[in-house]
OpenMM code with the backbone's topology and positions (N, CA, C; nanometers):
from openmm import Vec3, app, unit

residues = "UNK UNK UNK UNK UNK UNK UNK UNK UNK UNK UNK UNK UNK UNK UNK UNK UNK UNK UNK UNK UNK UNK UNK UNK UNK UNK UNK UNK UNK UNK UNK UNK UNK UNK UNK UNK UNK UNK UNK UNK UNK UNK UNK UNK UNK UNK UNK UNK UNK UNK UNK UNK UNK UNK UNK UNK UNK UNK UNK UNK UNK UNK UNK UNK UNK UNK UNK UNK UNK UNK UNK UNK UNK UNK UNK UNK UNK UNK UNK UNK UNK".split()
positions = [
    Vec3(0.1200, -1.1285, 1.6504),
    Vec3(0.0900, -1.0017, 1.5860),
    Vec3(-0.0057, -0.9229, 1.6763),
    Vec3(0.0126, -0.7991, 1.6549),
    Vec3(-0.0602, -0.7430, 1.7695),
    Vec3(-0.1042, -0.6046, 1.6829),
    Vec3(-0.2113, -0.5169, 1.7763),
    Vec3(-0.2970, -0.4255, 1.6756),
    Vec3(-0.2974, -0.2912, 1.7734),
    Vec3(-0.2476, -0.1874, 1.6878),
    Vec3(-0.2255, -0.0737, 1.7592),
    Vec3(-0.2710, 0.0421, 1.6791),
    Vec3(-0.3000, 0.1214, 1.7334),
    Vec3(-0.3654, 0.2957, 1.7015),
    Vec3(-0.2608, 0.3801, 1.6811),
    Vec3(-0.2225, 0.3750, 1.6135),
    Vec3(-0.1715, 0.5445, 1.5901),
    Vec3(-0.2208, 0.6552, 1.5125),
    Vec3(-0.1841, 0.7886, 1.5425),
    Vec3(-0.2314, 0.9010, 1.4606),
    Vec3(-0.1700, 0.9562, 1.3214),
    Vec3(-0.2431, 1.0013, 1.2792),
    Vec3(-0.1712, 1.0418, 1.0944),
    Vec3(-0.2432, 1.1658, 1.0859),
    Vec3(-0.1681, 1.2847, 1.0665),
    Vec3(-0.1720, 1.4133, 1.0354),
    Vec3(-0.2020, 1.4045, 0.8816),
    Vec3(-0.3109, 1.4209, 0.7914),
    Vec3(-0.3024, 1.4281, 0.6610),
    Vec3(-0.3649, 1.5725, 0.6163),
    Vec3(-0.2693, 1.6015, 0.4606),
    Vec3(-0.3495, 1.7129, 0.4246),
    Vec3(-0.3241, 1.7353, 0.2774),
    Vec3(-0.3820, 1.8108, 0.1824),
    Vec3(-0.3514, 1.8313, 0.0749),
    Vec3(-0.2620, 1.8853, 0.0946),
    Vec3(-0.1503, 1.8560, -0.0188),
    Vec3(-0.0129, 1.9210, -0.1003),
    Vec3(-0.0466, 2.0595, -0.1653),
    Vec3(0.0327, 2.1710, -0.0943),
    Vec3(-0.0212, 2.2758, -0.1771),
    Vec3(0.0967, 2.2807, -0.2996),
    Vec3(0.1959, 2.2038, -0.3138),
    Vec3(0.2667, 2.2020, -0.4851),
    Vec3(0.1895, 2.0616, -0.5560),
    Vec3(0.1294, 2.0013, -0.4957),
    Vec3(0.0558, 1.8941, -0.6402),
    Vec3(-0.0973, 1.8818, -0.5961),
    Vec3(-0.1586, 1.7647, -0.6430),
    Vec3(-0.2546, 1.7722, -0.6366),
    Vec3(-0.2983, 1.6002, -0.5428),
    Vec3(-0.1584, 1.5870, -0.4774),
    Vec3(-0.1717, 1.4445, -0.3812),
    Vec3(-0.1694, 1.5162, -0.2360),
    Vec3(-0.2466, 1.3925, -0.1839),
    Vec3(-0.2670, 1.4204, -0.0051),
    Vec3(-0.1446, 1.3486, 0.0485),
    Vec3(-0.1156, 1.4095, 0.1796),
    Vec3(0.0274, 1.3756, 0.2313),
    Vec3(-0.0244, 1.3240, 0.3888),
    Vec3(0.0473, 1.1977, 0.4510),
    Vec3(-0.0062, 1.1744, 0.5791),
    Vec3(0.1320, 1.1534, 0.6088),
    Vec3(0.1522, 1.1869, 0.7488),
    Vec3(0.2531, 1.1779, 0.8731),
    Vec3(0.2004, 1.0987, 0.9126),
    Vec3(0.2697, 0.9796, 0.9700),
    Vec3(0.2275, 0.9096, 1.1535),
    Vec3(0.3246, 0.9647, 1.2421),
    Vec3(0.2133, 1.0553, 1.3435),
    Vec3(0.3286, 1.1203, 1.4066),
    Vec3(0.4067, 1.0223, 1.5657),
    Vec3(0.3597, 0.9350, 1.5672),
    Vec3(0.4175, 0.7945, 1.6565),
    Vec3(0.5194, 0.7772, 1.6060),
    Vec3(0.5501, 0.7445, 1.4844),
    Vec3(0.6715, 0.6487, 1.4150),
    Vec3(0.7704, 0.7459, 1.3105),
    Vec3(0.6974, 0.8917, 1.2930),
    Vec3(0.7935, 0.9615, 1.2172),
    Vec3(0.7627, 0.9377, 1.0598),
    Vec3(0.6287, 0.8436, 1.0010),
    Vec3(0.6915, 0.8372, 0.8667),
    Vec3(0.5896, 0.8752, 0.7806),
    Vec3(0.5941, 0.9223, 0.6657),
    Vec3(0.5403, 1.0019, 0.5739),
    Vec3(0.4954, 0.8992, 0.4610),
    Vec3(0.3656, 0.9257, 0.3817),
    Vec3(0.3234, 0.8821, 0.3005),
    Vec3(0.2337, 0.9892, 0.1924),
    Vec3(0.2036, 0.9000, 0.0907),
    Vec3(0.0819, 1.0106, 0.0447),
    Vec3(-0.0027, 0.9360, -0.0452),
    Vec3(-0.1063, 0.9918, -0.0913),
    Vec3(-0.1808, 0.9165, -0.1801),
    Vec3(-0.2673, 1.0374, -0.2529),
    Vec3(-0.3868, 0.9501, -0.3494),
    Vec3(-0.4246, 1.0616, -0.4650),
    Vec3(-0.5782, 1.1231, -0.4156),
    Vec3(-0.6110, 1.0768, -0.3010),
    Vec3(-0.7293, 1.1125, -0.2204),
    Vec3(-0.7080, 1.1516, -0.1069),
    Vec3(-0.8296, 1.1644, 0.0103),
    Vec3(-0.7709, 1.1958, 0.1933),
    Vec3(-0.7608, 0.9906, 0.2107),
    Vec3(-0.9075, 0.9374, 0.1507),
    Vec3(-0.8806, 0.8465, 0.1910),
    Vec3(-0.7435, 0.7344, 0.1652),
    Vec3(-0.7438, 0.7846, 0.0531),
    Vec3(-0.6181, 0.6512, -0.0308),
    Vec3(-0.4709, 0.6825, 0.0458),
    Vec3(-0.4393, 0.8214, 0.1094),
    Vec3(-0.3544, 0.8546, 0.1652),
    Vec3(-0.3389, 0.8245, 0.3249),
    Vec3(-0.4653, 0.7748, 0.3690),
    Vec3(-0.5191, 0.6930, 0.4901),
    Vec3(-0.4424, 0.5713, 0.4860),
    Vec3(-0.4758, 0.4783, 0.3869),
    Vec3(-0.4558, 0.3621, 0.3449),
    Vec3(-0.3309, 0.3273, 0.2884),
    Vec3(-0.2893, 0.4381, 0.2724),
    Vec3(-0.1241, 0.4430, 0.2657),
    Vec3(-0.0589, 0.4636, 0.3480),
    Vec3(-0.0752, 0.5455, 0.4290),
    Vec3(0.0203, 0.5711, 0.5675),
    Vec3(0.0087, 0.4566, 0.6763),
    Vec3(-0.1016, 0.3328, 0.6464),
    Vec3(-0.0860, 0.2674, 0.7058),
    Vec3(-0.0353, 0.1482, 0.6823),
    Vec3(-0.0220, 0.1297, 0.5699),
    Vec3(0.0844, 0.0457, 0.4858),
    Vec3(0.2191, 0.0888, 0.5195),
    Vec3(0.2724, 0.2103, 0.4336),
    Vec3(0.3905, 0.2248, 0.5222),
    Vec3(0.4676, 0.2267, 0.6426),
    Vec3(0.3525, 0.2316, 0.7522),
    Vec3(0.4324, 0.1949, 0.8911),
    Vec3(0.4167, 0.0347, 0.8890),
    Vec3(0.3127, -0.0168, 0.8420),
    Vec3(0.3169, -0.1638, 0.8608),
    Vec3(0.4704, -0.1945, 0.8238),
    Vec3(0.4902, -0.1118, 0.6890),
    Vec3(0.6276, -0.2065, 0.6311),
    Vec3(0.7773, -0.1393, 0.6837),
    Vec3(0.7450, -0.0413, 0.7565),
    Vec3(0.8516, 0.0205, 0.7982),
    Vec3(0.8588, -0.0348, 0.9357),
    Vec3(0.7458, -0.1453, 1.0058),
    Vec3(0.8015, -0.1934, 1.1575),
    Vec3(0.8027, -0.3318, 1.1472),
    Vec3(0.8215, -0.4129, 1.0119),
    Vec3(0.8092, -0.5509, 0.9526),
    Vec3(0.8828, -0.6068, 1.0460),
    Vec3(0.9881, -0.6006, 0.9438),
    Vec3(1.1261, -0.7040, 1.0059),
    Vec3(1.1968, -0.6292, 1.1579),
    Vec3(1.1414, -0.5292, 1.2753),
    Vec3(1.1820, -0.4556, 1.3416),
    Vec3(1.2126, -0.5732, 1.4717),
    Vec3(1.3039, -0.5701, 1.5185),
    Vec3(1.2601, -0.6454, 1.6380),
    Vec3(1.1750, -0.5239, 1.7646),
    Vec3(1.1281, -0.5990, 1.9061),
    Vec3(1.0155, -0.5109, 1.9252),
    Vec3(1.1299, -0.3918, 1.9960),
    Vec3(1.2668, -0.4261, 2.0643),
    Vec3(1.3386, -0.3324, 2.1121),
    Vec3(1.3572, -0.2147, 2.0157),
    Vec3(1.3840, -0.2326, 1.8970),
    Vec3(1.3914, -0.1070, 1.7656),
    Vec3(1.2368, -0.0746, 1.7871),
    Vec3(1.1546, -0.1391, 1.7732),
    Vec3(1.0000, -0.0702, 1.7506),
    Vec3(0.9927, 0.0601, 1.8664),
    Vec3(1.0088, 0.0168, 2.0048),
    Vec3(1.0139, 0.0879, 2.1245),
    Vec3(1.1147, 0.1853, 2.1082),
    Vec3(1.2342, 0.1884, 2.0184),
    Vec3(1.3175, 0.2760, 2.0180),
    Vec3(1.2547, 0.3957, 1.9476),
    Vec3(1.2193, 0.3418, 1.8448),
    Vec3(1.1372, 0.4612, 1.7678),
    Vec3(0.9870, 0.5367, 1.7864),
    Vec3(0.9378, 0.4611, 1.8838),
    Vec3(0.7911, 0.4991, 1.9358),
    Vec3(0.8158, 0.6240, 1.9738),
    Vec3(0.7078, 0.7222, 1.9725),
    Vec3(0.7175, 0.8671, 2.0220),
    Vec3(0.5290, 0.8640, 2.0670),
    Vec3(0.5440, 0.8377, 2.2214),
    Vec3(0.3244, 0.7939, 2.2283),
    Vec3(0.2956, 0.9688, 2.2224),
    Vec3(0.1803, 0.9410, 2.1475),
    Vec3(0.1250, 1.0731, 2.1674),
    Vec3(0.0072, 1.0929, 2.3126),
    Vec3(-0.0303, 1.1606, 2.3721),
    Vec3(-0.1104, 1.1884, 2.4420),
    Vec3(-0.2500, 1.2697, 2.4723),
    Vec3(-0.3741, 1.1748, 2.4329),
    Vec3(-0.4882, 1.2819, 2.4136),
    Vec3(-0.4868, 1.2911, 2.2440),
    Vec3(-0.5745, 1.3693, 2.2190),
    Vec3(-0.5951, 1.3723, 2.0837),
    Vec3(-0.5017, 1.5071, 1.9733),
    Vec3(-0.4632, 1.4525, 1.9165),
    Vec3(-0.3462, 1.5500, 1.8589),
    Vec3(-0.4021, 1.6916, 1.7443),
    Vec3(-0.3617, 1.8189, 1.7680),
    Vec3(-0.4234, 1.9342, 1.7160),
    Vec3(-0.3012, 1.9867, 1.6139),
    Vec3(-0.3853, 2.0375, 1.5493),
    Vec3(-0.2728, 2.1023, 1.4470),
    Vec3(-0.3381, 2.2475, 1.4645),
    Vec3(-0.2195, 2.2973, 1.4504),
    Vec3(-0.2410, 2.5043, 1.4556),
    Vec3(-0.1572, 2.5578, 1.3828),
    Vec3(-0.1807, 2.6606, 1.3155),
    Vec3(-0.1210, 2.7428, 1.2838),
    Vec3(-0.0473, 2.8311, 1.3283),
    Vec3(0.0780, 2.8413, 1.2690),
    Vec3(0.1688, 2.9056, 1.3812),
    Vec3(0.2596, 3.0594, 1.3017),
    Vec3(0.2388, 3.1409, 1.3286),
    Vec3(0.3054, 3.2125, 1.2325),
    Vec3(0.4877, 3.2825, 1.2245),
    Vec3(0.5890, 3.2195, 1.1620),
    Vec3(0.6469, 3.2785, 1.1942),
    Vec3(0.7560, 3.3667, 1.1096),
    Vec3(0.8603, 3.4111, 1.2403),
    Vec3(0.8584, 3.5788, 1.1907),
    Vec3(1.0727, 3.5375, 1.0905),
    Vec3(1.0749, 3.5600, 1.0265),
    Vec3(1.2297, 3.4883, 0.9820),
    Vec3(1.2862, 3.5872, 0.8448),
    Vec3(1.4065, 3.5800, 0.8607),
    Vec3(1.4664, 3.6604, 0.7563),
    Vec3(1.4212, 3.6423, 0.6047),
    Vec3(1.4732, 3.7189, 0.5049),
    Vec3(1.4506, 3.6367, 0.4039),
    Vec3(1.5568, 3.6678, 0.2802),
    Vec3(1.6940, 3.6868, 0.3612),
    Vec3(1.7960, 3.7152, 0.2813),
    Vec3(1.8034, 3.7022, 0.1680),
] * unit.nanometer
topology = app.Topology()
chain = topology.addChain("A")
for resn in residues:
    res = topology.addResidue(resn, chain)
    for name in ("N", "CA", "C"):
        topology.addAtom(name, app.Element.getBySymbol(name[0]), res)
């Protein structure tokens, strides 16, 4: 077993009143009813989403991030038929 870092984008839900975390390494989404509990969830779910993986699938799905990851606001411009 081995012990690795990844990053989790979390933030309040602006339709409920739960926090939502990304790991943006592995692609997978969680949430919980705090910032922290939604911490502690997103890291549960990748635990159980790279369980039974062998390590060639793990590496398939890895995406490394580089440096410390920023979130921005981005505004954009789109129809609204």
């Amino acid at each position: 077993m081995t012990t690795e870092t990844v990053h989790a984008v979390i933030y309040k839900s602006g339709e409920s009143n739960q926090w939502v975390a990304v790991c943006l390494e592995y692609d997978v989404a969680s949430q919980g009813d705090s910032e922290e509990h939604a911490k502690e969830m997103i890291k549960e779910a990748v635990e159980l989403h790279l369980e039974d993986m062998a390590k060639e699938e793990i590496e398939l799905l890895y995406q490394p991030i580089e440096g410390d990851p920023r979130v921005h606001e981005v505004r954009l411009l789109h129809a609204t038929g």
